[in-house]
N, C-alpha and C positions, 0 to 999 in steps of 0.2 A: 543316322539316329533312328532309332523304333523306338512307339511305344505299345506294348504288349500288357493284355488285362490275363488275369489268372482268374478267371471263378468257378470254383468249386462246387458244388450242391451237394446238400446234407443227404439225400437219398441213392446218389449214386452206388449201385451196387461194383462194388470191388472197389472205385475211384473212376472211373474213367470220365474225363471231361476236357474242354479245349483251353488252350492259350489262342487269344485271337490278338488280331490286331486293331487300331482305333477305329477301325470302317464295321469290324467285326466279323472281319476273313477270318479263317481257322488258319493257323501258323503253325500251330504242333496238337499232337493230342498225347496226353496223359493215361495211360493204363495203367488200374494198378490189380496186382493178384489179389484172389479174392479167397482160395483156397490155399496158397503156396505159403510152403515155411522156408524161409524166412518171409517175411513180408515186402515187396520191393516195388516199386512204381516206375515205369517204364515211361521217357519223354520220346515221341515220334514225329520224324517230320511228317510234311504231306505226301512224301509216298512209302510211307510206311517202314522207313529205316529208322534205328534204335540212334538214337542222339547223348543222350543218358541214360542212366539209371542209381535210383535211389534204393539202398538195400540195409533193412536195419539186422543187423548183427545181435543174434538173438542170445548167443553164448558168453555174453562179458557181463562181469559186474555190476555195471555201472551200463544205462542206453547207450548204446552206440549205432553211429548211421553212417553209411557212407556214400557219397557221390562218386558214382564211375562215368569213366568218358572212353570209348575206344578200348576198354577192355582193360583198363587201368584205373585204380583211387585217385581220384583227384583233390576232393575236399573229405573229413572225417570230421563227423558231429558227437562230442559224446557230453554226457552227464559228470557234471561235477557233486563230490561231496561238500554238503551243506544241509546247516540246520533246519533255517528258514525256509524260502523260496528256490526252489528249483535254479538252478543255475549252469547251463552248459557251453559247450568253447567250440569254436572253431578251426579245422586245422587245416590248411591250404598251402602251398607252395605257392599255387597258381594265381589265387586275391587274398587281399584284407576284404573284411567285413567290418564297419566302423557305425556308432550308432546304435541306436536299439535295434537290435533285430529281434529282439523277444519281443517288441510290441508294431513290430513290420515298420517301421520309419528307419531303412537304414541307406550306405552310400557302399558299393561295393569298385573296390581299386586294385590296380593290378600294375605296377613294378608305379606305385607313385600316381599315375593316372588314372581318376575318375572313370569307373566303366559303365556303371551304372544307380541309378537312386528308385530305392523301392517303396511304397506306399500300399497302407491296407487301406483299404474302403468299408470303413467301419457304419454305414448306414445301407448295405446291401446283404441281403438275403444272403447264408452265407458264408463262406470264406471267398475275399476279394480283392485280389491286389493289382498295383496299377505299379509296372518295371518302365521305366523312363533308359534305354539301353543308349549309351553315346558308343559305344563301341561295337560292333554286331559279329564280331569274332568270338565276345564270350556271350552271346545271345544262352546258347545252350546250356551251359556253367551256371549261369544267372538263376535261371531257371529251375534246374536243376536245386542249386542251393534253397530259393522258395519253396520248392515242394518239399525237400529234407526239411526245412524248419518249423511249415505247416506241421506235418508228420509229427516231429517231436514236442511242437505245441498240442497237438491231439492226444498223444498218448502220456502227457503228463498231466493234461485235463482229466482225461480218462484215468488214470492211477489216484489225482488227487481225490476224483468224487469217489471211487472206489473206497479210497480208504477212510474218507470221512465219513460214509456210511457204517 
């Protein structure tokens, strides 16, 4: 079992920051493009091989993201149609996502088995979340799926105040 902190800081230019662990070793690091279109974030281990990447798909209707692993989609984030509040789905082969995950308190499972429970840290400076991993196969996947949903919590905050102005 690992457990891994995600925090982000609001100045980061492009994205780039750690996933560490409870000692607060660096575990992976986070690139994101700063200039590239589409827009995609890149997870790294410690010697600098690509583990995932998150790529949002700038050409659809509707937001769409996706999670690659090994040069393949793994998970797909898109935007649903809705009046109200924003509301998007997840689509994985590889886990369910169960739980809020629009307000980071969720349990992420995989053929039926618990793999991991994620947690925001709503009184730190911030975006900051706290992955609780019982399985360390989808260490990567996990993660990956956080920063996809970061992302799409950003640029739906980002479109809402846009448009409310």
């Amino acid at each position: 079992m690992s457990q891994l902190y995600v925090r982000q800081h609001f100045f980061s230019l492009g994205g780039h920051f750690d996933v560490t662990d409870a000692n607060g070793n660096t575990r992976y690091t986070v690139v994101g493009s700063f200039f590239k279109f589409p827009k995609e974030f890149q997870l790294l281990d410690p010697s600098g091989n690509e583990v995932a990447k998150v790529i949002h798909q700038p050409f659809h209707f509707l937001d769409t993201f996706d999670v690659d692993m090994k040069g393949r989609t793994i998970a797909t984030i898109r935007k649903k149609i809705t009046f109200l509040r924003s509301q998007y789905e997840i689509d994985s082969g590889a886990v369910d996502v169960q739980g809020s995950w629009w307000g980071f308190n969720f349990t992420v499972t995989a053929q039926g088995q618990e793999v991991a429970q994620i947690h925001e840290d709503a009184f730190s400076f911030g975006h900051a979340y706290e992955l609780d991993i019982s399985n360390e196969d989808y260490e990567g996947l996990v993660i990956a799926l956080v920063l996809a949903i970061d992302y799409v919590k950003a640029q739906d905050s980002a479109g809402a105040s846009s448009s409310s102005t």
